[in-house]
Steps between C-alpha positions, in 0.01 A plus 500: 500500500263259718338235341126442739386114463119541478253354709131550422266374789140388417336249718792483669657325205805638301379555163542738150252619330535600112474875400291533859232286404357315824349247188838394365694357853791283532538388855875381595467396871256472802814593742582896398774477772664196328532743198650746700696268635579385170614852327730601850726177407510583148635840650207710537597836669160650522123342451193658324193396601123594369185355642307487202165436670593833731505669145162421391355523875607846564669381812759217614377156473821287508676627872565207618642352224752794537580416819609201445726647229632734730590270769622223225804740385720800601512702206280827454113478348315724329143484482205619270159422442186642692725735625288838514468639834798703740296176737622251296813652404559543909373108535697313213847696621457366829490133410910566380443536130761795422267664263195502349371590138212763433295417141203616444460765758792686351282576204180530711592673849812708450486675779517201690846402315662811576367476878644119495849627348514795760461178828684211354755689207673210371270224581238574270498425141239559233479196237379720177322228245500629147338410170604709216658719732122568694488353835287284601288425872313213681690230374589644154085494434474847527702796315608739696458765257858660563836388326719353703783776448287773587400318862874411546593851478255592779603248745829615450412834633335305823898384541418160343812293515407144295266440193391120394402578181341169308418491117151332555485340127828347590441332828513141520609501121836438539596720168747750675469790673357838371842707576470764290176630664663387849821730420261752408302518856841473663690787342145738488382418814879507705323211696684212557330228292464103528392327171231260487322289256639281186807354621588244369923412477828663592479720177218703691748511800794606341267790280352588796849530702686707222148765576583513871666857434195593384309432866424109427569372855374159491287232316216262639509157325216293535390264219822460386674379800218245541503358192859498496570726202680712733734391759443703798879462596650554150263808520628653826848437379442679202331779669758560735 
């Protein structure tokens, strides 16, 4: 199991936001690359990186902030938000990131996923955002009016390999990780799945880790890590 230090780009600062709200922002460094920097000591295998302001914009907003990520460290990126054309999936695989992450257009422009998954196979992945097991769109503002099982299933049939899936009321909460509804996408879908949202300490590690037969392939940490109720090296120990 991977654990995926978070870095959320807006303004070209490193921030979190709590439960998605643009209104409720912590901001933890001007210097995103520093973090990266940062999380590769600590023994960071593999980076996840959202440009927030892409979300809400439709389109990136934060490239060359990622650029200077990319050329700060050696390990493998993936990037989301703003994210919605074959274009821009084309554009943001060329600057080196090793994948990027489809949101809302999975639940509005299908056809477009299973186009993407046909070109790039294993380089796409779809984050899912779920409240109450309904997904959510344009920066969890909008529902997207399907549960989040029900859309996993079809992007497996499009030969999906990877699934973020993120607990909305959890994110930025730091009160654990909803794994029961995370095993449940995993072992309905056959989708590999990376947890996201709530963690908070090892314990979510280890529970998380003892679901990996169940398709649980990796965790992103965000909060936690920078407010130090994780450790992001204890974590990848534990994962491992």
């Amino acid at each position: 199991m991977i654990i995926f230090p978070a870095i959320d780009l807006r303004d070209g600062k490193c921030v979190r936001l709590l439960r998605g709200d643009f209104a409720k922002e912590t901001v933890y460094s001007s210097n995103p690359e520093d973090v990266a920097l940062r999380w590769v000591r600590e023994g960071a295998e593999y980076l996840h990186v959202v440009d927030l302001d892409g979300a809400l914009a439709g389109k990136p907003q934060n490239t060359e902030v990622i650029k200077k990520i990319l050329s700060s460290v050696q390990i493998p990126i993936e990037v989301g938000g703003g994210i919605r054309t074959l274009e821009t999936i084309e554009n943001t695989l060329e600057l080196g990131v090793k994948r990027v992450i489809l949101g809302s257009v999975a639940v509005q422009n299908r056809s477009l996923i299973k186009e993407a998954c046909q070109r790039y196979r294993d380089r796409i992945v779809v984050g899912i955002d779920a409240k109450d097991g309904i997904t959510v769109i344009d920066g969890w503002g909008v529902s997207g009016g399907i549960p989040a099982v029900e859309l996993a299933k079809e992007l497996a049939s499009f030969g999906l390999k990877t699934i973020i899936y993120t607990d909305i009321s959890r994110d930025g909460t730091l009160s654990g990780v909803n794994i029961e509804a995370t095993s449940k996408l995993a072992i309905e879908s056959g989708v590999d799945i990376i947890a996201s949202g709530g963690v908070k300490s090892l314990e979510d590690i280890h529970a998380l880790k003892k679901r990996e037969v169940d398709g649980i392939v990796g965790v992103i940490a965000g909060k936690s890590i920078y407010e130090g109720t994780l450790s992001l090296s204890e974590a990848i120990v534990a994962a491992r």
